[in-house]
N, C-alpha and C positions, 0 to 999 in steps of 0.2 A: 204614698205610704204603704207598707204590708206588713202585716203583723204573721205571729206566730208567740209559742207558749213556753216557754221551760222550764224547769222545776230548782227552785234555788236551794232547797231540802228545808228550810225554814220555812216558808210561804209560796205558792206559784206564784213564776213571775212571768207578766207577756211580753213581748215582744215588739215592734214596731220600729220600721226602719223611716228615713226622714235623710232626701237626695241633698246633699249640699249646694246651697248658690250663698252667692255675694252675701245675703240678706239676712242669712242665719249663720251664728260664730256662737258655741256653746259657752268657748274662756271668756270670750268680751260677753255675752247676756249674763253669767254669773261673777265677774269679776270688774264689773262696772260699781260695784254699791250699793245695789238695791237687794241683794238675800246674803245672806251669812250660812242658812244650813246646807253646808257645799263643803267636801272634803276631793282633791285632787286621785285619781288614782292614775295607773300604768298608763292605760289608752284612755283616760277621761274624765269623766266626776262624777260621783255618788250624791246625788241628793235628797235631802229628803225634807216634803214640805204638808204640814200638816199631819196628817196620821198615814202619810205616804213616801213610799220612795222609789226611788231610779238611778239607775246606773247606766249614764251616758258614753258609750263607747264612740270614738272619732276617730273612721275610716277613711280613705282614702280618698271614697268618693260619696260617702253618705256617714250619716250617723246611726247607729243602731240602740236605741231604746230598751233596757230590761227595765219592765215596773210591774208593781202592783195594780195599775187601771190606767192603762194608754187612753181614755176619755180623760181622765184628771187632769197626766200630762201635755196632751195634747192641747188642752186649754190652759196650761200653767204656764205651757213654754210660749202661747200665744200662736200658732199657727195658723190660724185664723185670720189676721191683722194682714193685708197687702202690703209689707214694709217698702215693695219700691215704689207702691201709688204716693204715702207718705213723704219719702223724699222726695221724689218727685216736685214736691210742691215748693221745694228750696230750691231750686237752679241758679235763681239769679242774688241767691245771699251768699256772697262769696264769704264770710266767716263763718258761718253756718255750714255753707256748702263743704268747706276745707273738712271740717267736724264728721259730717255723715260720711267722706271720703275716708274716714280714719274710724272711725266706729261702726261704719256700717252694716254688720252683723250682731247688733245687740238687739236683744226683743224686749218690750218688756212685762215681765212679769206679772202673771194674775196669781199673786196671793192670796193665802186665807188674812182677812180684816183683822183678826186678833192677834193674830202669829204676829203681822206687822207691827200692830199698836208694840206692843212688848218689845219686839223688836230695836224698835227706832227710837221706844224709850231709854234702852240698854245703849245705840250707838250714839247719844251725845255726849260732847268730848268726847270720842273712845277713839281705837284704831283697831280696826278690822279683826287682826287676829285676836285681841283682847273680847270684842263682841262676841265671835264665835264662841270663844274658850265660856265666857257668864253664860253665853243660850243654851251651851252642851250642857253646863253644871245642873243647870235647871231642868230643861229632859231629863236628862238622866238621873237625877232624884226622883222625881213626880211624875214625867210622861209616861203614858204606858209601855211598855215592854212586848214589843213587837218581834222578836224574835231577829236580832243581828242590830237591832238602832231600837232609839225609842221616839215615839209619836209627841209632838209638841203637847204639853200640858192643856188639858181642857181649863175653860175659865171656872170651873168649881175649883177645879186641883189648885189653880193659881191663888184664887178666890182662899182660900183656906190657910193660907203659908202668914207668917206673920213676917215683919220686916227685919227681921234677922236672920230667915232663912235666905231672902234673898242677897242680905249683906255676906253671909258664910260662900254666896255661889260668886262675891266679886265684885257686885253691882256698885258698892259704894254709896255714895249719897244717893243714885239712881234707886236703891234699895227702897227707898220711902215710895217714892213713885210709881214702882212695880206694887207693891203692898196696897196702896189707895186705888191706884186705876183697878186694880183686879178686882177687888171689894166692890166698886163703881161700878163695874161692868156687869156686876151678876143682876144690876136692877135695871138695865136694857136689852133691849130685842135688836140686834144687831141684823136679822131681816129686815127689819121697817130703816132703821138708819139707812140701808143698801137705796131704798126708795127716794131718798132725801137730794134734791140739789145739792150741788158741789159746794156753793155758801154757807147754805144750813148746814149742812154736812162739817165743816170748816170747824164752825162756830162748833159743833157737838164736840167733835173732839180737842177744841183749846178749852173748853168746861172742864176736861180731865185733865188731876192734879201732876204738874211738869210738862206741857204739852203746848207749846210755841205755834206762832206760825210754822216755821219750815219743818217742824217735825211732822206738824198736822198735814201739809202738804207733800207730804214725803207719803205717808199714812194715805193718801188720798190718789196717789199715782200708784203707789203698789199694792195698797189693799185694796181699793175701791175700783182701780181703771180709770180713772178721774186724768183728763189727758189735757183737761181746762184748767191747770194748774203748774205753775213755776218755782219749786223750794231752791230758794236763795243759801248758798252755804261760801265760806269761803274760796273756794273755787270760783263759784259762779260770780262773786264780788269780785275777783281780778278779773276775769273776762270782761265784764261790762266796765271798768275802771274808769277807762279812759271818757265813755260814753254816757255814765252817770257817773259822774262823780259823788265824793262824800253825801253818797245815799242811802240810808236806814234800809237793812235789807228786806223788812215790808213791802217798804214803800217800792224798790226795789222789783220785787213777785210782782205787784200789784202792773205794772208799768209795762213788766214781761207779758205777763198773760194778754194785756190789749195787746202789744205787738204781734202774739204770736196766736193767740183765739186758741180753735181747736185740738194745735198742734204742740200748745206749750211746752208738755211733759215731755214728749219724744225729743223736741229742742234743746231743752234741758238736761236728759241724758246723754244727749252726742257732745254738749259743747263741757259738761262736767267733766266725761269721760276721754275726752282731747285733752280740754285742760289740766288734767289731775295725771295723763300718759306723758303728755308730749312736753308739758309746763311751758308752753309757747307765751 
């Protein structure tokens, strides 16, 4: 990687360049399902996560990073993670294997824990650009104003709104849900949860009002890093079809996660993201 600095007249932005292999695909890690604050541009995508952003340019033979704090992204986009040790350890699962052949450049994502909770509560039932279109509404009333985009709402600002404002941004019945969780979340230390087992952990966030297994689960691969978990959604129920049949999609995760220990999460997003492309 090499960095440098340029001035974006709004904020300085640095710089940092990032050589392409097989292992890193900017469209498949953000167009897999797991973030919504992503808008497409010329040569790349603009993202912006947490009270930060970057503008991902996709060169010929590398990617070049403009952000606010190349540490943040650098950890957001998961850099760190050896993705071909992790495959690696598929060789001999040829449906699995077909998946990481087909996705193989998706990373996934260390989001901020609350951006998510909100997040995942806004995409049940939903469809992708509808999610986007409720997150932006909601930024951009209450996030701060960061000068070209605004910063995801802090849990006061969300904390504060009643359930009509998030019904006026689209949410719907989800409206209720965003209103209580917020409320809910200003009486936790969302540090100590960070410290919590994946179980415990589980169990904290299905306490919160609307908040399922596979959302929780969902909430626990992209907020938490949590990679000992498998959220079950319809996708993932035709893939297993044949293999579980007429199985509770619980029971379902639960099954997955023995199979797959460690590496649940990563499995999960290669064989969602096959599934949901290729509809094999």
């Amino acid at each position: 990687m090499t960095a440098s600095a340029v001035d974006d007249g709004a904020f300085l932005m640095q710089s940092f360049e990032v050589e392409k292999t097989p292992y890193f695909d900017v469209a498949m890690t953000l167009e897999c399902g797991q973030v919504f604050r992503f808008v497409k541009i010329e040569d790349g995508y603009r993202v912006m996560a947490k009270d930060h952003i970057a503008l991902v340019h996709d060169k010929s033979d590398r990617y070049v990073i403009e952000c606010d704090d190349p540490d943040y992204f650098k950890r957001y986009f998961d850099f760190e993670t050896d993705y071909a040790l992790v495959q690696s350890k598929f060789k001999d699962k040829v449906f699995v294997e077909s998946a990481i052949e087909f996705g193989r450049g998706i990373h996934i994502l260390r989001q901020d824990p609350v951006e998510t909770i909100f997040s995942f509560l806004i995409s049940q039932n939903n469809h992708i650009p509808r999610i986007k279109g409720i997150i932006e509404k909601i930024c951009s009333a209450i996030g701060e104003d960061k000068g070209g985009y605004h910063a995801f709402p802090t849990l006061e600002s969300l904390a504060a709104q009643d359930e009509k404002f998030f019904a006026e941004c689209g949410a719907g019945y989800r409206a209720n849900y965003l209103c209580r969780v917020a409320k809910s979340l200003t009486h936790e230390n969302m540090e100590e949860w960070k410290k919590l087992g994946t179980d415990e952990l589980r169990q904290k966030l299905m306490s919160l009002h609307g908040v399922g297994r596979k959302v929780a689960d969902c909430i626990l691969l992209f907020g938490f890093s949590r990679f000992d978990v498998f959220p079950v959604d319809t996708w993932i129920k035709k893939v297993f079809s044949e293999e579980l049949p007429d199985m509770s999609a619980d029971k379902m995760s639960v099954l997955l996660v023995q199979k797959y220990g460690q590496y649940s999460g990563f499995v999960q997003q290669w064989l969602f993201y096959y599934k949901r492309e290729k509809k094999v």
